[in-house]
C-alpha positions as CSV (number, residue, x, y, z in Angstrom):
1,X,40.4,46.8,92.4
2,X,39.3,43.5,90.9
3,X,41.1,41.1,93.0
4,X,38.3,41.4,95.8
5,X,35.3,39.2,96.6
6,X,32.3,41.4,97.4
7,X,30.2,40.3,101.3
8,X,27.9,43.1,100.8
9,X,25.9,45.8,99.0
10,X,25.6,48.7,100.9
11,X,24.1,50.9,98.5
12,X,20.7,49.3,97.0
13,X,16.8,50.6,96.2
14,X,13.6,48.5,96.1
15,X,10.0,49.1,95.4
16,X,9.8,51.6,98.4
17,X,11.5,54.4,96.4
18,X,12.8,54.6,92.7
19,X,13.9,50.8,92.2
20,X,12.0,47.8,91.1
21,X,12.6,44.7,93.5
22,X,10.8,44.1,96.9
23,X,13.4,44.0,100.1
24,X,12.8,40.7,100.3
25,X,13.7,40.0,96.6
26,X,16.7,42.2,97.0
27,X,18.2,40.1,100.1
28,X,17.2,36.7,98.0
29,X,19.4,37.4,95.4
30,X,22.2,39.0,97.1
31,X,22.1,35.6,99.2
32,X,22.3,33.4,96.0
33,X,25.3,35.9,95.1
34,X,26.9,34.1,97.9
35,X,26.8,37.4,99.7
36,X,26.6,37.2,103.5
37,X,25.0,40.9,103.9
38,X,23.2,43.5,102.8
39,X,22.0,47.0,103.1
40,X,19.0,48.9,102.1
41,X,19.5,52.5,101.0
42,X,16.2,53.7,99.8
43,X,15.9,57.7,98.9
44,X,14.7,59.7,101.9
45,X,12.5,56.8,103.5
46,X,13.0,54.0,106.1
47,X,10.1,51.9,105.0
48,X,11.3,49.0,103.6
49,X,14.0,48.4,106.5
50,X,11.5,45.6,108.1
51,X,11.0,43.7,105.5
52,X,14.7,43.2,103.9
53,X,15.7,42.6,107.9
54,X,13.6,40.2,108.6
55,X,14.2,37.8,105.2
56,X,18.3,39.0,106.2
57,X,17.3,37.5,109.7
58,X,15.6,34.5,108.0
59,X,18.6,33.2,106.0
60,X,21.4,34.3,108.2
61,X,22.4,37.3,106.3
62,X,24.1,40.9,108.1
63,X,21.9,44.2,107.6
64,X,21.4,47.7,109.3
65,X,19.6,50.3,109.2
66,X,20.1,52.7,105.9
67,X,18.4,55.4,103.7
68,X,19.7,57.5,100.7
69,X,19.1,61.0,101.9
70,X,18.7,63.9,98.7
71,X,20.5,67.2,100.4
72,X,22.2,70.4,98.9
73,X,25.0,72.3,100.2
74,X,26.4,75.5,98.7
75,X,29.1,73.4,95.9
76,X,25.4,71.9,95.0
77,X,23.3,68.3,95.4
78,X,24.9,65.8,97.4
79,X,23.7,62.3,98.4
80,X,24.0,61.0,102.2
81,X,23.8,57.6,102.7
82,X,23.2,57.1,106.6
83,X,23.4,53.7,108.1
84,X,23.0,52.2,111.6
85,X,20.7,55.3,112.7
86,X,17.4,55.4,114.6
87,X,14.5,55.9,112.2
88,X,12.3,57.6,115.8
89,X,15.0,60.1,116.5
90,X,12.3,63.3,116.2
91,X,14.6,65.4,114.0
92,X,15.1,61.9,112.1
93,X,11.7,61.1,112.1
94,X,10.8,64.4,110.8
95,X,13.4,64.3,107.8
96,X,12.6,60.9,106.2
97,X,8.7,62.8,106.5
98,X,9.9,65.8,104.6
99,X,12.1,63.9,102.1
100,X,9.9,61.4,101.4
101,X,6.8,63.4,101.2
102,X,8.7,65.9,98.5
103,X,8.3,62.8,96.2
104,X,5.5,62.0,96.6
105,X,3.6,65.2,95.9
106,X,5.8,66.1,93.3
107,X,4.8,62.9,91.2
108,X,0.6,63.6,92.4
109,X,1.5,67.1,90.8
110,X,2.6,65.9,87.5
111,X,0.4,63.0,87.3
112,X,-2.1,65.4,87.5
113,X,-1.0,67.5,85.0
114,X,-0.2,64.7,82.5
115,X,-3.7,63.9,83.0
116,X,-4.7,67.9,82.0
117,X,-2.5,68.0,79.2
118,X,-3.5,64.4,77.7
119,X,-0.2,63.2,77.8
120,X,-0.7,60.7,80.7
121,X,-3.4,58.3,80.0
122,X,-6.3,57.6,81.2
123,X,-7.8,54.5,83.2
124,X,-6.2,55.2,86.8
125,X,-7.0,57.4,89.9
126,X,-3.9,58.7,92.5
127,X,-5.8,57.5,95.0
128,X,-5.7,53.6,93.0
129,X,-1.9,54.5,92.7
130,X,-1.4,55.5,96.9
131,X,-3.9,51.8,97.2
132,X,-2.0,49.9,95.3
133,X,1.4,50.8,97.7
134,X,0.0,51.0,100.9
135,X,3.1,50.6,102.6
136,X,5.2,53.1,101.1
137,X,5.5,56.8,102.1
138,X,7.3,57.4,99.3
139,X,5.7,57.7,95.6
140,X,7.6,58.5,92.6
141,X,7.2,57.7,88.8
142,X,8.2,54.1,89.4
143,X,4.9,53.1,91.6
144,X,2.6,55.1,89.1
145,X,4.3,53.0,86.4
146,X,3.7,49.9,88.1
147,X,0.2,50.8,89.0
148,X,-0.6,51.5,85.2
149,X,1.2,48.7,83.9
150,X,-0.7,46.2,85.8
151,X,-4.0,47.2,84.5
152,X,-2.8,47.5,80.7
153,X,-2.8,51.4,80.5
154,X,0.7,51.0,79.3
155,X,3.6,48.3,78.3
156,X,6.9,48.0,80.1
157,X,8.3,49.0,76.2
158,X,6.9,52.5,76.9
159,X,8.2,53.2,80.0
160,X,10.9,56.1,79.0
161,X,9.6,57.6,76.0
162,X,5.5,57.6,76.1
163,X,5.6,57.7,79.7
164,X,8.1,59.2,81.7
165,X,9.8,61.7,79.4
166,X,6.3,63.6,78.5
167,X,5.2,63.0,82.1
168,X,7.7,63.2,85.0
169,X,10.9,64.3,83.7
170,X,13.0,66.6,85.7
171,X,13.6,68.2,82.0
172,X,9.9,69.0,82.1
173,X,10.4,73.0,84.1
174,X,8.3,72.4,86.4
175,X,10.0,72.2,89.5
176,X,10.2,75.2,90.5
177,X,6.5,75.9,90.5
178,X,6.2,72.2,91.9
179,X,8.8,73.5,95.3
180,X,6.6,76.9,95.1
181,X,3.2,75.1,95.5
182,X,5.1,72.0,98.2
183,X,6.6,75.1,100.0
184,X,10.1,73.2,100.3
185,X,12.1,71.3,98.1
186,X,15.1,69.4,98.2
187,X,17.2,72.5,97.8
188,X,16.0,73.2,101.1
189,X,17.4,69.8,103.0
190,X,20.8,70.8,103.8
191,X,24.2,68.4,103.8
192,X,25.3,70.2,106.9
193,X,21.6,69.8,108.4
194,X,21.7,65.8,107.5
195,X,25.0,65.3,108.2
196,X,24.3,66.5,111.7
197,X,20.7,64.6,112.5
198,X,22.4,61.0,111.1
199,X,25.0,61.2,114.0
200,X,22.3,62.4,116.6
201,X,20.4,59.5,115.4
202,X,23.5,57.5,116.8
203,X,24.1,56.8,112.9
204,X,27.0,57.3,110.6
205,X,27.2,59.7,107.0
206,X,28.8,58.8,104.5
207,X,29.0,60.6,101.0
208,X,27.4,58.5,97.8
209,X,29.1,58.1,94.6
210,X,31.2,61.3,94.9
211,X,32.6,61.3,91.2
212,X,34.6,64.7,91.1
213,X,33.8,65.6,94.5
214,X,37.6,64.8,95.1
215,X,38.3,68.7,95.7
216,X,35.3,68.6,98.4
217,X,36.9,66.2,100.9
218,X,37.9,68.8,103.5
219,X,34.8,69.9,103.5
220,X,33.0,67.0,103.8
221,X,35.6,65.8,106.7
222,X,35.1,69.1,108.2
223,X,31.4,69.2,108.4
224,X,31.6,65.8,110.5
225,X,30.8,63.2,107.5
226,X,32.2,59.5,108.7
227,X,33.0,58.0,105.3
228,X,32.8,57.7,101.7
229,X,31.5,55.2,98.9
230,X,34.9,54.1,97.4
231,X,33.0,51.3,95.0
232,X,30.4,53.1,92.6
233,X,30.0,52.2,89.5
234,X,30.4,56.3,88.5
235,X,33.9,56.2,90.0
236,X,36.9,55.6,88.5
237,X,40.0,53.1,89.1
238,X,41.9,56.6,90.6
239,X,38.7,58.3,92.2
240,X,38.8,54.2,94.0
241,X,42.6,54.4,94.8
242,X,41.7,58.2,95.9
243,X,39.4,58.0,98.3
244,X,40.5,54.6,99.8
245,X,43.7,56.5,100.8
246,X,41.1,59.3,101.8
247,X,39.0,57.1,104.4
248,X,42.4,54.8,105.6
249,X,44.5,58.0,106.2
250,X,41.4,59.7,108.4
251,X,39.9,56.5,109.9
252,X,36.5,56.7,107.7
253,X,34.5,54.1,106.5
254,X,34.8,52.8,103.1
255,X,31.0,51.8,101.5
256,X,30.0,50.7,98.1
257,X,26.8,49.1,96.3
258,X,24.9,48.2,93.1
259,X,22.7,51.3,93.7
260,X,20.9,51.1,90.7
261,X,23.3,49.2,88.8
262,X,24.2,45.3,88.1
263,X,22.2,42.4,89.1
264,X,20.9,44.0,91.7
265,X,20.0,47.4,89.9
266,X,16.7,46.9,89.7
267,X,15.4,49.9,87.8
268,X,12.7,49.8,85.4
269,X,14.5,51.7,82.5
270,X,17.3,48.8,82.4
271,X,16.3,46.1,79.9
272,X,16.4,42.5,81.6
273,X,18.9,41.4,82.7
274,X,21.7,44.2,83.2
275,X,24.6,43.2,84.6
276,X,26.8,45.8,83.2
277,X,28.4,46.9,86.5
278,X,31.8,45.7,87.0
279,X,31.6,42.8,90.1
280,X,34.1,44.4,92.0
281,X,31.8,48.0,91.7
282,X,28.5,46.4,93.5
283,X,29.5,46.2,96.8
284,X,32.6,45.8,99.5
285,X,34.5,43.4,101.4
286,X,33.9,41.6,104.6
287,X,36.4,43.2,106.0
288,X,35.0,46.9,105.1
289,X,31.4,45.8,106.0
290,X,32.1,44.4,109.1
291,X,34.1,47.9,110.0
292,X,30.8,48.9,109.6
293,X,28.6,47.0,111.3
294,X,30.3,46.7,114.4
295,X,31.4,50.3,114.1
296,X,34.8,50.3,115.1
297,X,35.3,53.2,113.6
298,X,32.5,55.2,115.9
């Protein structure tokens, strides 16, 4: 698995969802990696697609379309990451809206209630937070982070323990009254659903990090999914060998990326720099990306 030099991250966040770098940032330093492409995979949002292709255009470098879509099927949460798909598809169009917008209100809930309670301080409105990321559609702890950081509220130090933890952890119990108040959730996107709207977006599926999913194949084949990510930094050297004989033996594509790992991780909780990812984990070949970009595979 080592002997490999990596063309492209396919699998990366920015500022537009839970990750730390700008697009443009991101394609910089993949490009001073020696990289000759790279892909965008933001959760459930589209946003940042312009602004990582054009600085992609700008210095020569291959990108498409992609999003990180957060789905649930009856084995549980899966992630989608659909690439080469059109963002104004209506049922497309209408799924990055819902995704995106679960997020976002999830994170006005709790900094609301952090406010309440006394546990999230002081000094900052939602709406400064929505101001200060007028771009994105998508607002999670990471932006209200950034937004209170800037003005002093808090120090990067205190990011997981003062701030997060007390504030926006999952750990918290309050989604469910969070989906009951929303009216959906992200137990209510479904694979199948996603799977499904990516290809009539003329795009292509493919299953994210799928450590021990190895048992769900078939069903992931069956239900019309294109690929898998076969470099993951949560997979290991037989789950690699696995489901590289998995997408070679049904003619899938084979996709793989930093995600939130290595040097271009990006996320805030990391201490500076990480670049604890194995090289040959943070992205794919030429050969596999260019299977992809020109879609030979469908």
């Amino acid at each position: 698995m080592s002997d490999v030099r990596i063309f492209a991250s396919c699998h990366n966040h920015s500022c537009f969802s839970d990750a730390e770098y700008t697009p443009e940032t991101l394609a910089r330093m993949a490009w001073n990696m020696g990289h000759g492409g790279i892909i965008l995979t933001d959760h459930d949002t589209a946003k940042g697609y312009p602004f990582i292709k054009a600085e992609c255009d700008r210095r020569g470098m291959k990108t498409m379309m992609g999003c990180e879509f957060s789905t649930h099927n009856r084995h549980g949460g899966a992630h989608l990451c659909g690439f080469d798909f059109d963002p104004e598809y209506p049922e497309m169009r209408e799924l990055l809206r819902k995704g995106s917008s679960i997020q976002t209100k999830r994170s006005e809930l709790l900094f609301k209630w952090g406010q309440e309670r006394g546990t999230l301080r002081d000094g900052i409105t939602w709406q400064d937070v929505l101001d200060d990321h007028p771009y994105n559609d998508y607002i999670c702890n990471n932006q209200v982070f950034e937004s209170m950081l800037k003005r002093g509220i808090y120090i990067k130090a205190e990011y997981d323990d003062v701030f997060l933890k007390p504030n926006f952890s999952y750990r918290l119990g309050y989604e469910d009254k969070i989906r009951e108040i929303i009216g959906y959730g992200y137990k209510d996107i479904i694979t199948e659903d996603v799977v499904r709207i990516i290809k009539a977006a003329g795009g292509v599926p493919v299953i994210a990090h799928p450590h021990n999913n190895g048992h769900l194949v078939d069903y992931y084949i069956n239900m019309g999914v294109m690929g898998f990510e076969t470099r993951h930094s949560m997979l290991t050297p037989e789950e690699h060998d696995f489901y590289e004989k998995v997408c070679d033996e049904h003619k899938l594509y084979k996709m793989g990326g930093a995600d939130h790992e290595n040097i271009l991780g990006g996320l805030l909780t990391f201490p500076d720099p990480v670049y604890d990812c194995p090289y040959e984990h943070s992205g794919v070949t030429e050969e596999d990306f260019m299977t992809l970009y020109e879609r030979r595979l469908g």
